[in-house]
N, C-alpha and C positions, 0 to 999 in steps of 0.2 A: 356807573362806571363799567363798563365795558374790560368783559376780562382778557383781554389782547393787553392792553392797559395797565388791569391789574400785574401781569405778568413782566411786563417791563420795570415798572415798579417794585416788585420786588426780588427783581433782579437788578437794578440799579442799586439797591440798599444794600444786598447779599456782596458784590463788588466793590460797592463801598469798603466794606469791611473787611474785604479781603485784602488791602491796600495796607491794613496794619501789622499783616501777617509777613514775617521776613525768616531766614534759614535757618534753620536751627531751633527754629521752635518746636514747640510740644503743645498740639491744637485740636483744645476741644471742637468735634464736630455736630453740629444739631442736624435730628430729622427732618423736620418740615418743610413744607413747602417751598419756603423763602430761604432755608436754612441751606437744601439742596443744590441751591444756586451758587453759596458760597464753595460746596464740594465740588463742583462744575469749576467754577473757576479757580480753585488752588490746586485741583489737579492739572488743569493746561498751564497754569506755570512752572509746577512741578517737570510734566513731560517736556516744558521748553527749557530746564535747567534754571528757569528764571529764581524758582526757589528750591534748598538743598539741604538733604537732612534734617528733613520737615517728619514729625510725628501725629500720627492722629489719632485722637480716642473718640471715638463713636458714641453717643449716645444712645445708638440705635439699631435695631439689626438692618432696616431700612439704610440709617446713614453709613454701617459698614458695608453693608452690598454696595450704595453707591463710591463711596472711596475707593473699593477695590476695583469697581469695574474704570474708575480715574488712574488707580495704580500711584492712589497716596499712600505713603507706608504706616501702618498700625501698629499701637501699640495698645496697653490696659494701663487702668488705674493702680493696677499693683506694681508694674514695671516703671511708670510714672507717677509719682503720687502728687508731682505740682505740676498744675497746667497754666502756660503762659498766658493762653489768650482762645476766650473759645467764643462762637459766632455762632448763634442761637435765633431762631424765630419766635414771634407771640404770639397766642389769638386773641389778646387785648391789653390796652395800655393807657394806662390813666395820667391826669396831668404832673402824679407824683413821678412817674416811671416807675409804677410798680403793675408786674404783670398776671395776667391768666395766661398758663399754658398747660398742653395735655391733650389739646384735641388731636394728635396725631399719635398718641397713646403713651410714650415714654417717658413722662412728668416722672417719675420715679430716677431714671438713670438720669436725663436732665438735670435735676435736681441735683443729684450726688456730682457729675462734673462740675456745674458752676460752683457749689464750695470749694472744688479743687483747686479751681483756678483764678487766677492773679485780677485777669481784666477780661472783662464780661460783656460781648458787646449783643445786641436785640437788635434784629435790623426785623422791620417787617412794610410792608405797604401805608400809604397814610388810611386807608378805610379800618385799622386795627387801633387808631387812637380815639378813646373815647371821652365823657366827662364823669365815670365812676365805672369800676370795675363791673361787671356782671350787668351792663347797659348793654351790651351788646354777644354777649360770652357766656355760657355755662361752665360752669367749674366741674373740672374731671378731682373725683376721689379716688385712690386705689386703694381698692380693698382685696381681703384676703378671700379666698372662696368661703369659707365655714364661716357660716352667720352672716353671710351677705344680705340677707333680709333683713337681720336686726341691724343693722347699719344704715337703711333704707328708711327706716323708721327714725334712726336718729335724725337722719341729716333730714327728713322731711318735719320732726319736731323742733328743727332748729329755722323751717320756715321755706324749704326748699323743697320744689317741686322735682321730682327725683325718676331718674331712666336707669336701667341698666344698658349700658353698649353693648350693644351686640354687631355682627357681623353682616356680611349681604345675603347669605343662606338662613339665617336668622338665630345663629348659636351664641351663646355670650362670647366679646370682644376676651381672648385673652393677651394679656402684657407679656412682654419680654422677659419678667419675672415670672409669670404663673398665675397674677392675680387677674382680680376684674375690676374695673373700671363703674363708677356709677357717675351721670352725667349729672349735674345738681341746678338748677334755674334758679337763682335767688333772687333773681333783680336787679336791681343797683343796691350795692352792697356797701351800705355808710358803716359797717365797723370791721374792714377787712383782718385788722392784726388781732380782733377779739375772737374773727372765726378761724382764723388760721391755727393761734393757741387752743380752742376748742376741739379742731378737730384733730390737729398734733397729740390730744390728750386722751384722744378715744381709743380703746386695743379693738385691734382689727383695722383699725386704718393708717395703712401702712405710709399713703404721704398725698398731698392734695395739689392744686394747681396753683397755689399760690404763690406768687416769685416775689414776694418785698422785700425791697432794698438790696435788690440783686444786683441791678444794670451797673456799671460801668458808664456807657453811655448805649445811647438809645440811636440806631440811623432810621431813619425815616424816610420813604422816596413817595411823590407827586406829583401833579400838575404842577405846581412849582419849583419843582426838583429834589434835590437831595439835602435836608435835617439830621445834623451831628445835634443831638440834646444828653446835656449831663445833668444829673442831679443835682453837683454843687452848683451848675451853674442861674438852674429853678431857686434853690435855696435865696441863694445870692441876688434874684430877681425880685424876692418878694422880700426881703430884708432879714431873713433868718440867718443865724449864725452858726 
């Protein structure tokens, strides 16, 4: 797939979801790639008056530079503590809709907006769906600096093949909070909620990439266009109740 391509697409999906977004709300904003799309376009509706009284909380210091250089208005999670509706990217999605995210570093504030908020939507490209989590995706950990080695060691005793992120000059990646980031390979990951409780359980690992039972609904853009996918409505497909 040709990335002229990719870029249409997930700009299609980021649009998508902006569509759900009306005046008056209070709207989480994701960093990423596909996510930036959607700050692109609620701020030209913003500056066209199309939308009014619109709040945004950043995930990101990424996604607050781009809001501001849009001139969408910000606000924090302590000045808003319920977000109506936040638009988030993935780097992987499995057929449950549950996702890997972190590769653009903020899995940590990520994380703490979508609890905030009401309806949660994941738009990303269709090359980001897969048939098991970590088929195609490394799971970002963020960890604390002190004992970041013995952390290394865990998560490679728990069967992962394990990086520290670092930077282009080649210094370790640091987070918006201070920590670091370890990149983890596991494979295709057949017991995602036994490692997410596992590594939720470990001190010094402050929070992981794993988004289950996050989505809201899932947009998805392609050569065949634009996928609205909800959970209940998988559920509902395979006969679950």
């Amino acid at each position: 797939m040709a990335h002229r391509d990719v870029e249409l697409f997930k700009r299609a999906a980021a649009e998508r979801a902006v569509e759900y977004v009306a005046s008056g709300m209070v709207v989480g904003l994701g960093g990423g790639s596909t996510a930036l799309w959607a700050i692109k376009k609620i701020g030209e509706l913003v500056e066209r008056g199309s939308l009014r009284e619109i709040v945004g909380i950043p995930c990101s210091s990424l996604a607050a530079h781009a809001a501001e250089a849009r001139h969408i208005p910000l606000g924090t999670l302590e000045e808003h503590p319920r977000i109506d509706l936040t638009i988030d990217g993935a780097d992987e999605i499995n057929p449950s809709l549950d996702l890997i995210k972190g590769g653009g570093g903020a899995l940590l504030r990520e994380k703490i907006v979508s609890q905030a908020t009401r309806r949660r939507i994941f738009v990303a490209d269709e090359s980001k769906m897969s048939g098991a989590l970590g088929e195609k995706s490394k799971l970002p950990v963020e960890t604390i600096p002190f004992g970041w080695q013995s952390q290394l060691s865990f998560l490679e005793s728990l069967g992962g093949t394990v990086t520290a992120r670092r930077t282009g000059d080649g210094s370790f990646y640091v987070t918006d909070q201070g920590n670091m980031l370890l990149d983890c390979d596991f494979g295709r990951i057949t017991e995602p909620h036994w490692l997410a409780l596992t590594l939720g359980g470990r001190a010094g690992i402050v929070e992981h990439g794993l988004f289950l039972r996050y989505a809201t609904e899932v947009i998805v853009a392609g050569e065949n266009g634009v996928r609205i996918l909800k959970p209940e409505e998988l559920c509902a497909a395979k006969g679950v109740g």
